[in-house]
N, C-alpha and C positions, 0 to 999 in steps of 0.2 A: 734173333736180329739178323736183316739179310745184309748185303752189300749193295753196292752201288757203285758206279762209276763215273768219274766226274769228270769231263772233257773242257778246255777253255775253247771256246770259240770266236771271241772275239776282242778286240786288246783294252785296256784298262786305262785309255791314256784319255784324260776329258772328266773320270770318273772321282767323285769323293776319296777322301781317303779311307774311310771307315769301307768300302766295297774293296779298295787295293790290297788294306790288310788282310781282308776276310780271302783275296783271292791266297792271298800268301802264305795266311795259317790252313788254307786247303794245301798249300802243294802246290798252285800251278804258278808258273814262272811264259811259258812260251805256249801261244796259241798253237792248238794241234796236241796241247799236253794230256796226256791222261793219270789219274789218280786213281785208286779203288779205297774207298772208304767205309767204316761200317756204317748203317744205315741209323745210329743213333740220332735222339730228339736234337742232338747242340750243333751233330755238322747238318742235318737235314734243315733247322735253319738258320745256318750257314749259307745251303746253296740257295734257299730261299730268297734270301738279303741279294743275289746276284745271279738270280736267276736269268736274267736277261744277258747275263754274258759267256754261259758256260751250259753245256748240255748237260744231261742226267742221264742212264740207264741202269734197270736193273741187274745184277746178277748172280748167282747162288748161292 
C-alpha cells in the first residue's frame, strides 16, 4: 500500500455536510493544509466523495 497526500485547496463553505465531515475525518481544517494518508480503498474514497476541493499526489 503506497501513500498519498492530501492538500485542501479550496474552502468548504456552500458545501453538504456529509463533504465537510469527510473533509474533517481527512484531517484538513485550513486551505493550503496537507495530510499524508495511506492510500487504502476507505480514504481513497474519501478523496473521491471531494475530490473537487482537495488535491491528490502520490508518494513512497
Amino acid at each position: 500500500m503506497g501513500k498519498i497526500k492530501v492538500t485542501k485547496v479550496k474552502s468548504a463553505i456552500n458545501r453538504t455536510k456529509n463533504q465537510k465531515r469527510i473533509l474533517e475525518a481527512l484531517g484538513l481544517r485550513k486551505i493550503g493544509q496537507t495530510i499524508e494518508h495511506d492510500a487504502s480503498p476507505s480514504i481513497l474514497g474519501m478523496v473521491n466523495k471531494v475530490s473537487h476541493l482537495v488535491s491528490v499526489e502520490e508518494t513512497k
